[in-house]
SERO-4910 file (N, C-alpha, C, O; in steps of 0.05 Angstrom, whole numbers):
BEGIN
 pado doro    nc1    nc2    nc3   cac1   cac2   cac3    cc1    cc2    cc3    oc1    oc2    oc3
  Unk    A    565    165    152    545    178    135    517    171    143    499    188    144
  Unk    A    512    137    151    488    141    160    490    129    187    511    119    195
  Unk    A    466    131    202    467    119    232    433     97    222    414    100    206
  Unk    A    445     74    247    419     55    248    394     75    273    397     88    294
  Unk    A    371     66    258    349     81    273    339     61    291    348     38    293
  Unk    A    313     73    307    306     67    331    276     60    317    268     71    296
  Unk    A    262     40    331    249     30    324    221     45    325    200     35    335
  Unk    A    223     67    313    191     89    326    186    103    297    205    118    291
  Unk    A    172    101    282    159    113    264    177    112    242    176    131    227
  Unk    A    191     95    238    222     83    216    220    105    193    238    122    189
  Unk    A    196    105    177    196    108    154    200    144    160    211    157    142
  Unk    A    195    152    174    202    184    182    226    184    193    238    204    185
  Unk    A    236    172    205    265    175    215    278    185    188    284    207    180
  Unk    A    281    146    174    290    149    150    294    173    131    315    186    125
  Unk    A    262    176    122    266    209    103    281    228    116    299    243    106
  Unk    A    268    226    149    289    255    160    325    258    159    338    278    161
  Unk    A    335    231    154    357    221    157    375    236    126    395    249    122
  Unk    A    357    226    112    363    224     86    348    260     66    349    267     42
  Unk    A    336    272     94    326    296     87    355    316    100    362    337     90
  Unk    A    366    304    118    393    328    122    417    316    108    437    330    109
  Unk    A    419    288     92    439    297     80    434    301     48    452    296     32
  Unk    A    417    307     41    407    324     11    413    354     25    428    371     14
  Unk    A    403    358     42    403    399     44    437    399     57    447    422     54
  Unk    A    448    388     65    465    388     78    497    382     46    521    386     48
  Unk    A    480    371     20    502    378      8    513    344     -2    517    336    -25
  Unk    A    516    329     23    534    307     26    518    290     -7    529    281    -28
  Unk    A    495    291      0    484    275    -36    477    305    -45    466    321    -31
  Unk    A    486    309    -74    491    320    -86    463    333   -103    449    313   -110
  Unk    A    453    352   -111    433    349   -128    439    343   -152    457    354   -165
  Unk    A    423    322   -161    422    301   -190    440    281   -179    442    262   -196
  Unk    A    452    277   -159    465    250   -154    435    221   -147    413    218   -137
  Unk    A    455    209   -158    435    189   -152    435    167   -121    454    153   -113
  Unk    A    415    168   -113    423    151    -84    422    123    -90    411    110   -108
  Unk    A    440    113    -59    440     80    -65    416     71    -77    398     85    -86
  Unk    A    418     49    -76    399     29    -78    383     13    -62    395     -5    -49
  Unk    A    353     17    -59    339      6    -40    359     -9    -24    371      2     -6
  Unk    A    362    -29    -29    368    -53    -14    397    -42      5    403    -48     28
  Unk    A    413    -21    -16    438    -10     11    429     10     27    441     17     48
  Unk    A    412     19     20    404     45     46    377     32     64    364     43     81
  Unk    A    373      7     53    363    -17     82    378    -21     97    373    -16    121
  Unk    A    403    -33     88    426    -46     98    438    -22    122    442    -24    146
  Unk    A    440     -2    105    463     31    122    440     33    144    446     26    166
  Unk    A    419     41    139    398     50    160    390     18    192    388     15    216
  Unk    A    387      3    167    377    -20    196    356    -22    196    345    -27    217
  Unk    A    335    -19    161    305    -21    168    301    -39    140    318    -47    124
  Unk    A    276    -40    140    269    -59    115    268    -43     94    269    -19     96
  Unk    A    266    -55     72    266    -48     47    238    -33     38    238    -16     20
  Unk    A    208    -44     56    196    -27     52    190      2     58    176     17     45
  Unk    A    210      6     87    215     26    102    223     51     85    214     74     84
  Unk    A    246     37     71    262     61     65    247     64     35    256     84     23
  Unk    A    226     49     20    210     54     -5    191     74      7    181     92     -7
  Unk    A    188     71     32    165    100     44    175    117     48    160    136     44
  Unk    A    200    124     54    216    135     68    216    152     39    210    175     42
  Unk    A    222    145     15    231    161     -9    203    168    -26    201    181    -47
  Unk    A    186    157    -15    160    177    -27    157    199    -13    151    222    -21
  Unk    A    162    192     14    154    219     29    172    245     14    161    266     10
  Unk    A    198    240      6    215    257      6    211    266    -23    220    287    -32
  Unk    A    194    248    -39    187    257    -61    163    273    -67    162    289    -85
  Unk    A    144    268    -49    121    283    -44    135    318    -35    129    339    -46
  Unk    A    152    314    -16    167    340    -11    175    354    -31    173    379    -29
  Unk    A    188    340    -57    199    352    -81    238    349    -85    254    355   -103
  Unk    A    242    335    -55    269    325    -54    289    306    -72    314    305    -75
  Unk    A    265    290    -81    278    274   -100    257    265   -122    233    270   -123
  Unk    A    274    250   -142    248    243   -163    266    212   -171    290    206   -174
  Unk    A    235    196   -173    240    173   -168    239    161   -206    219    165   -220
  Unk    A    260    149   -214    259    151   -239    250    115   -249    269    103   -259
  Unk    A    225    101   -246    229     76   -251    252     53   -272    253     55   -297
  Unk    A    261     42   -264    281     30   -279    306     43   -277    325     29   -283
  Unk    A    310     70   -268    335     77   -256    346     79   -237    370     73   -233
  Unk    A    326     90   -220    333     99   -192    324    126   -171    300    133   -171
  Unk    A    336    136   -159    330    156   -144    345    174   -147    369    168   -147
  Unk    A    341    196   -150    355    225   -152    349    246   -132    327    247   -121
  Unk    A    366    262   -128    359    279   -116    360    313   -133    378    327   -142
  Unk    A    328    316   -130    311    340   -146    330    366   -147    352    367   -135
  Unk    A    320    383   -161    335    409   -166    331    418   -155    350    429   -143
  Unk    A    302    424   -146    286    430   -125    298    431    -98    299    452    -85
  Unk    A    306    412    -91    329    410    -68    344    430    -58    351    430    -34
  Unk    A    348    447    -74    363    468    -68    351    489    -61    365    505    -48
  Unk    A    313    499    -67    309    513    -53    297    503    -24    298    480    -15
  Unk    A    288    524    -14    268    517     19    249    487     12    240    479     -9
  Unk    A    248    474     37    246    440     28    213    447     33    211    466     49
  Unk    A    190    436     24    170    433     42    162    401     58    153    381     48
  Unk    A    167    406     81    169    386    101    143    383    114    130    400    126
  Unk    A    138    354    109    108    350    120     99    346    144    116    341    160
  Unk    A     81    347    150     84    347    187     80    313    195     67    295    185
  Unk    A     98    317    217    105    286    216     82    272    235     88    256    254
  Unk    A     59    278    230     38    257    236     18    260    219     -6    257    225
  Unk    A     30    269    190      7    270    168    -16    254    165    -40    261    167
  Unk    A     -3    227    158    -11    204    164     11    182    168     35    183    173
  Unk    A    -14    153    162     -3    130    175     26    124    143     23    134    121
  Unk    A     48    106    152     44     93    121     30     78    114     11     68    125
  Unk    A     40     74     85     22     64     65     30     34     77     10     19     76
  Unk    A     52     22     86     49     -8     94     45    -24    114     47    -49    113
  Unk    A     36     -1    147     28      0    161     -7      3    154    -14    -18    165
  Unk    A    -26     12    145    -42      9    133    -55    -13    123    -78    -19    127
  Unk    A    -40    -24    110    -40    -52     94    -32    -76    108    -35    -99     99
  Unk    A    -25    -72    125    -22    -81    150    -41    -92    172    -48   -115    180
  Unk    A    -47    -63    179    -79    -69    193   -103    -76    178   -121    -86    190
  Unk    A   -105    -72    151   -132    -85    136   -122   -110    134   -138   -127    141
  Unk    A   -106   -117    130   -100   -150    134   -112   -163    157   -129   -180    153
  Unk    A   -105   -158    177   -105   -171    205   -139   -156    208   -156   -168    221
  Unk    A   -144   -136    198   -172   -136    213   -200   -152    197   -220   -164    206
  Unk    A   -189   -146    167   -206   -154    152   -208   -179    145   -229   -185    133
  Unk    A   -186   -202    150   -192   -228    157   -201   -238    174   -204   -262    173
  Unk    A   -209   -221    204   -227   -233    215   -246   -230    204   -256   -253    202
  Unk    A   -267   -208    189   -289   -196    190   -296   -217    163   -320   -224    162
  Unk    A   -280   -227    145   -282   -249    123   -289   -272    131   -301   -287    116
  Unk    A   -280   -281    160   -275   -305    175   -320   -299    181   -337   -314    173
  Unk    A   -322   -286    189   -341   -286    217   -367   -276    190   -391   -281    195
  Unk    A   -358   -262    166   -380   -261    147   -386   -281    138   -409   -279    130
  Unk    A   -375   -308    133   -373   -327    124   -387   -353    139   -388   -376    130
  Unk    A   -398   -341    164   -418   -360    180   -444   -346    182   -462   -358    195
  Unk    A   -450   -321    169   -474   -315    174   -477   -305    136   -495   -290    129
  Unk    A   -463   -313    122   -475   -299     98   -506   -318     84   -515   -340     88
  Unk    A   -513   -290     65   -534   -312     53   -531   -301     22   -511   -289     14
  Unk    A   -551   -307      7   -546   -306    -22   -554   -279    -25   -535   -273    -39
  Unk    A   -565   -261    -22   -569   -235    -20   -536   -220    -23   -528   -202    -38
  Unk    A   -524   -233     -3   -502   -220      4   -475   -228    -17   -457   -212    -21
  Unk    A   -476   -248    -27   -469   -262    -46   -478   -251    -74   -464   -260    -92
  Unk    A   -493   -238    -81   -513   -226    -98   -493   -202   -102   -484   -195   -124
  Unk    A   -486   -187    -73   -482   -162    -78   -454   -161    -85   -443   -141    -94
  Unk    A   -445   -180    -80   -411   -180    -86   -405   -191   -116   -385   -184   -130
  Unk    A   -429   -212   -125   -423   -220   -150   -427   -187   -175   -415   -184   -196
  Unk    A   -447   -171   -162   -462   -143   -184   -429   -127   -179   -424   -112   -198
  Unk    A   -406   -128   -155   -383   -117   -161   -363   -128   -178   -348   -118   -194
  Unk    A   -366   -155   -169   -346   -167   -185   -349   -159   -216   -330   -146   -227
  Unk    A   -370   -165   -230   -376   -168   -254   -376   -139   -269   -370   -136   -293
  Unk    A   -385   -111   -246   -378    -83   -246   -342    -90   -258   -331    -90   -280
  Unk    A   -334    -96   -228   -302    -87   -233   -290   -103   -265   -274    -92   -279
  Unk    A   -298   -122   -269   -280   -146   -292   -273   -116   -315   -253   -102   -320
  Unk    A   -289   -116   -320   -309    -88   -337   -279    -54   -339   -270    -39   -356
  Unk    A   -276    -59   -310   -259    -21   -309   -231    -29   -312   -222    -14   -329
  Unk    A   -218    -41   -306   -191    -62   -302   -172    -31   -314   -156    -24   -297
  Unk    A   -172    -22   -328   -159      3   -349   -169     31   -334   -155     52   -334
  Unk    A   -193     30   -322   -196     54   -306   -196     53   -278   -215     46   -265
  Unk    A   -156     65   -260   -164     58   -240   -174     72   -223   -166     64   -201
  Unk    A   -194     97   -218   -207    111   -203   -232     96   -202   -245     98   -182
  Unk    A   -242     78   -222   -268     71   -224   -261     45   -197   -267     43   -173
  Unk    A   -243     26   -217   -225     -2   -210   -227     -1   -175   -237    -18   -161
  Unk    A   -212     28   -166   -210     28   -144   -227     31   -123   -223     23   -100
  Unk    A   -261     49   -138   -282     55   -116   -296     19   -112   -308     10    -92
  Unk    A   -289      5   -140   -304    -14   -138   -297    -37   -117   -314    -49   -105
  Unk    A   -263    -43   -114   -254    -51    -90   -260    -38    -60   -263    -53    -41
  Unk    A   -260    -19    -59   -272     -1    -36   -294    -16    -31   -296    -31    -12
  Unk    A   -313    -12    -50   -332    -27    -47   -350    -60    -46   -373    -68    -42
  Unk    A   -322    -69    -52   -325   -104    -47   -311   -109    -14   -311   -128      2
  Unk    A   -299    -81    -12   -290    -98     16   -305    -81     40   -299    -88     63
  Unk    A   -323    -59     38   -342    -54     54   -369    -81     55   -375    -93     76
  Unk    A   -381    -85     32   -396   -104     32   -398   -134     42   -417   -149     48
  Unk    A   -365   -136     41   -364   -162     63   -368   -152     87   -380   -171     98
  Unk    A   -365   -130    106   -369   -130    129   -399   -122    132   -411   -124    153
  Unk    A   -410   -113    109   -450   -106    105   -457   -145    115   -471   -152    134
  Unk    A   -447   -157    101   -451   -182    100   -455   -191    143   -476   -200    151
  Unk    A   -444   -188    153   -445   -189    183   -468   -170    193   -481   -176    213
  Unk    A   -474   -145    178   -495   -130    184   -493   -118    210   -511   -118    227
  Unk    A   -470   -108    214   -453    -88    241   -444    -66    222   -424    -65    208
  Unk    A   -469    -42    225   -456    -17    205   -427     -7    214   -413      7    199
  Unk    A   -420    -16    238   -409     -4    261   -373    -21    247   -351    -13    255
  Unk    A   -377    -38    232   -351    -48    219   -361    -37    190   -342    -26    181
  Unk    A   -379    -35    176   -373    -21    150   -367      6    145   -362     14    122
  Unk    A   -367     21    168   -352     48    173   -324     51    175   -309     65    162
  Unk    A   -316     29    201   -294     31    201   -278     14    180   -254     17    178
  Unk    A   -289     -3    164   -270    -17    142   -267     15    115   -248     19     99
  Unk    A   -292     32    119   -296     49     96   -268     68    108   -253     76     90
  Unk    A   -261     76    135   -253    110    140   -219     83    135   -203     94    120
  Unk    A   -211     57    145   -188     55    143   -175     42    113   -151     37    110
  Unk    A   -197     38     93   -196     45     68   -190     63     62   -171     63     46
  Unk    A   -198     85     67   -194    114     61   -170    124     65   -158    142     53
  Unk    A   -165    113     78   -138    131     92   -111    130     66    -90    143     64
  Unk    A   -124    103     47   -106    104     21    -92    132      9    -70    134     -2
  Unk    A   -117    156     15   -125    178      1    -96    197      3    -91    218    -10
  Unk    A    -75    183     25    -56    203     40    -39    203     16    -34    184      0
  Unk    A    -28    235     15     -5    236     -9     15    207    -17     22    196    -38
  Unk    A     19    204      8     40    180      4     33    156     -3     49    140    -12
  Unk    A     13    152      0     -2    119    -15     -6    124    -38     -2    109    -56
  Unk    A    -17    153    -41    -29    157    -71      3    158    -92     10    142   -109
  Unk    A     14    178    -85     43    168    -95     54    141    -97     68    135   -117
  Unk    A     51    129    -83     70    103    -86     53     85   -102     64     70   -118
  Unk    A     23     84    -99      4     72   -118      5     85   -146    -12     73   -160
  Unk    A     17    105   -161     20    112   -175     42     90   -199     40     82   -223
  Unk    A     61     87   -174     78     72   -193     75     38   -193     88     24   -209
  Unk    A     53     25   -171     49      0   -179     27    -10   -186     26    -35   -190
  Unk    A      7      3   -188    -20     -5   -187    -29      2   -218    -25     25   -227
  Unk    A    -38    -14   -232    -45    -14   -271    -71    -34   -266    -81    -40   -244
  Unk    A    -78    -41   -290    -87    -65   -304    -86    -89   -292   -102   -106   -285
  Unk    A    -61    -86   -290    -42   -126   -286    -46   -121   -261    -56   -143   -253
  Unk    A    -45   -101   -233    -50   -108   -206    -77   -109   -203    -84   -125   -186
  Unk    A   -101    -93   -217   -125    -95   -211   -133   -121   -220   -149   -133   -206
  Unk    A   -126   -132   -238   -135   -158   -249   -131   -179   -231   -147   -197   -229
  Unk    A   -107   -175   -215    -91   -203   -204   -116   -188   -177   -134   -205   -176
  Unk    A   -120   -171   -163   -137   -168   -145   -164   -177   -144   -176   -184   -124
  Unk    A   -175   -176   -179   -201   -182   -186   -204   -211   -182   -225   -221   -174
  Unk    A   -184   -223   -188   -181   -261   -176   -178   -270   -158   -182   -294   -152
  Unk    A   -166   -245   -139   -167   -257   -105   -193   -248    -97   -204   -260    -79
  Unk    A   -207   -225   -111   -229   -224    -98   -254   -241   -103   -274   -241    -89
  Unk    A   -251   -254   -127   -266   -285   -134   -258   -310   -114   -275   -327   -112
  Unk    A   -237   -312   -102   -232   -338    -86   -240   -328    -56   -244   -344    -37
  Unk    A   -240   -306    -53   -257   -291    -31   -282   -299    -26   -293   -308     -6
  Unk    A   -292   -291    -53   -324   -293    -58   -334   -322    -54   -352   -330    -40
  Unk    A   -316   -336    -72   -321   -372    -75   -319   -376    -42   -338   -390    -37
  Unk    A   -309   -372    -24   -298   -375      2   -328   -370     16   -342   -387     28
  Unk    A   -332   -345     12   -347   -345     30   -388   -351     23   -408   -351     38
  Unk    A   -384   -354    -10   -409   -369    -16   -414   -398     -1   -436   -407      2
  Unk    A   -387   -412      9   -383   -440     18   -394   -442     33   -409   -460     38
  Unk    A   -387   -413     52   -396   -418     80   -370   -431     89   -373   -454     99
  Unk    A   -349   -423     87   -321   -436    102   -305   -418    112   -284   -414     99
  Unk    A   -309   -402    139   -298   -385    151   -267   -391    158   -256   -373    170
  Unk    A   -252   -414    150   -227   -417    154   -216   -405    124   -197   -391    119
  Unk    A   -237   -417    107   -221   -417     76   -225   -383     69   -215   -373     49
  Unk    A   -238   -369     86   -250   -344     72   -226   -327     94   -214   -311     81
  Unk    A   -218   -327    120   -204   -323    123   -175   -325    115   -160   -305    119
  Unk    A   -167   -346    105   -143   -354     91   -137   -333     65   -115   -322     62
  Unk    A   -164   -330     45   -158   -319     27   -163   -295     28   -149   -285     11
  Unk    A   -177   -277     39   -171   -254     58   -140   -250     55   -127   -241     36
  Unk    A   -134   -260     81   -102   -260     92    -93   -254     58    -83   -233     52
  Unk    A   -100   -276     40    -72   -276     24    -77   -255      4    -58   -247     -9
  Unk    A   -105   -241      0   -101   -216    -17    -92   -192     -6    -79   -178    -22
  Unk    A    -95   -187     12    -89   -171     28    -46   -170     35    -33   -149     36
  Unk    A    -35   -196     38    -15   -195     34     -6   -201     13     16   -211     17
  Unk    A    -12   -200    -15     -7   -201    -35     -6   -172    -47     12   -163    -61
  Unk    A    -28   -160    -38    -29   -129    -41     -3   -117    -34      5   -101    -51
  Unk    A     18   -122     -6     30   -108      1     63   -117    -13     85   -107     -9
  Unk    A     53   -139    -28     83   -158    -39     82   -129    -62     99   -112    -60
  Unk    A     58   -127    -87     57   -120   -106     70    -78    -99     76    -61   -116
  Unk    A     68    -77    -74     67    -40    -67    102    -55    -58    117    -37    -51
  Unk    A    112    -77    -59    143    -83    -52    157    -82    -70    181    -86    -65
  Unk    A    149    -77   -100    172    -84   -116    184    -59   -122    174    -36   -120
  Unk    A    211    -68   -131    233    -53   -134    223    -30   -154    207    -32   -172
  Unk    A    235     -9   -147    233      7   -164    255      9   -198    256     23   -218
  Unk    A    265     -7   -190    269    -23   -214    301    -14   -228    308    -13   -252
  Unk    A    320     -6   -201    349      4   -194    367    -14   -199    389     -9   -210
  Unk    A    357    -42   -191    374    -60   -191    358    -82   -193    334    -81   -191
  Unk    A    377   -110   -198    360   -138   -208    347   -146   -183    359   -146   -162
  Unk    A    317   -155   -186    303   -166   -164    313   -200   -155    316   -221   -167
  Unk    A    316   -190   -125    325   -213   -116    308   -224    -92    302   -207    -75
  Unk    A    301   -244    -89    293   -259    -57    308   -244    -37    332   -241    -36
  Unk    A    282   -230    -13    286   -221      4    299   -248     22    306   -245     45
***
């Protein structure tokens, strides 16, 4: 029923895998599919793989993702699929990915040249964001905007562009979907405190410590876009 994939663009394999056997009949429409963790196991990819893998297919209209139940496959299914072109965009955890690794250097290297000015401008977000926590279109421009301003802080427009266009790239159906179902209150909040030990970091002037906590919001971000959709009991990966 399923085959293990090849290591090139997983999360598209996946959907495509799992896109011929919905039209093909074998899952049923309104059947419900495994569970994250066995169609990791059947396929040969990670768990976040195949969580991308089922937005995409939901964005298509293939399935509908029911929190606390599971995954189904749509009614919709049964007519003509619309199939996205497979270099739409990046995923959403490839993405999160690269702002990690890029944006802890740029935390590291703001953190030896900042001054209170710059410190100034991150404290007028912080104190913005405490404030939207319940609104997240607002919540979200204002993070956009605490993590362009650390790279203003180095004063290379030439990284506050590119931190702005690979921010952006959030904007793709499939991030915005999948941020749909984990991102509230309780994730902007827990963000609003990493982005205070950020700030504390780099008011220090401690480009190891400002790096470190970089790193860890950034991979904390991608734990919180990891949780289960809520099919089965959460367990240690």
């Amino acid at each position: 029923m399923f085959v293990a994939l090849e290591p090139r663009r997983l999360y598209r394999q996946a959907a495509e895998q799992l896109r011929v056997l919905i039209q093909s009949g074998e899952i049923a429409v309104g059947e419900r599919l495994p569970a994250e963790r066995e169609l990791a196991e059947r396929l040969g990819v990670s768990r976040p793989t195949v969580r991308e893998a089922l937005i995409v297919l939901e964005v298509e209209g293939l399935v509908q993702i029911r929190m606390g139940s599971g995954v189904y496959v749509s009614p919709k299914a049964a007519g003509a699929p619309k199939v996205l072109a497979a270099d739409d965009s990046e995923a959403p955890f490839e993405i999160l990915q690269a702002r990690c690794i890029i944006e802890s250097a740029i935390a590291e290297e703001a953190a030896r040249c900042v001054d209170e000015a710059g410190i100034q401008s991150l404290d007028v977000i912080l104190e913005e964001m405490e404030g939207v926590l319940e609104n997240s279109e607002r919540a979200l421009a204002l993070d956009r905007a605490f993590h362009t301003a650390i790279a203003d802080i180095i004063g290379n427009s030439s990284l506050n562009v590119f931190i702005g266009l690979i921010y952006d790239k959030r904007a793709s159906p499939f991030f915005e979907k999948l941020a749909s179902y984990f991102e509230g209150p309780h994730t902007w909040r827990a963000a609003l405190d990493e982005h205070r030990i950020i700030r504390d970091a780099l008011a220090a002037g401690d480009p190891a410590a400002a790096r470190e906590a970089m790193r860890m919001h950034l991979t904390l971000s991608q734990k919180r876009f990891s949780e289960s959709f809520g099919e089965e009991p959460t367990r240690e990966e």
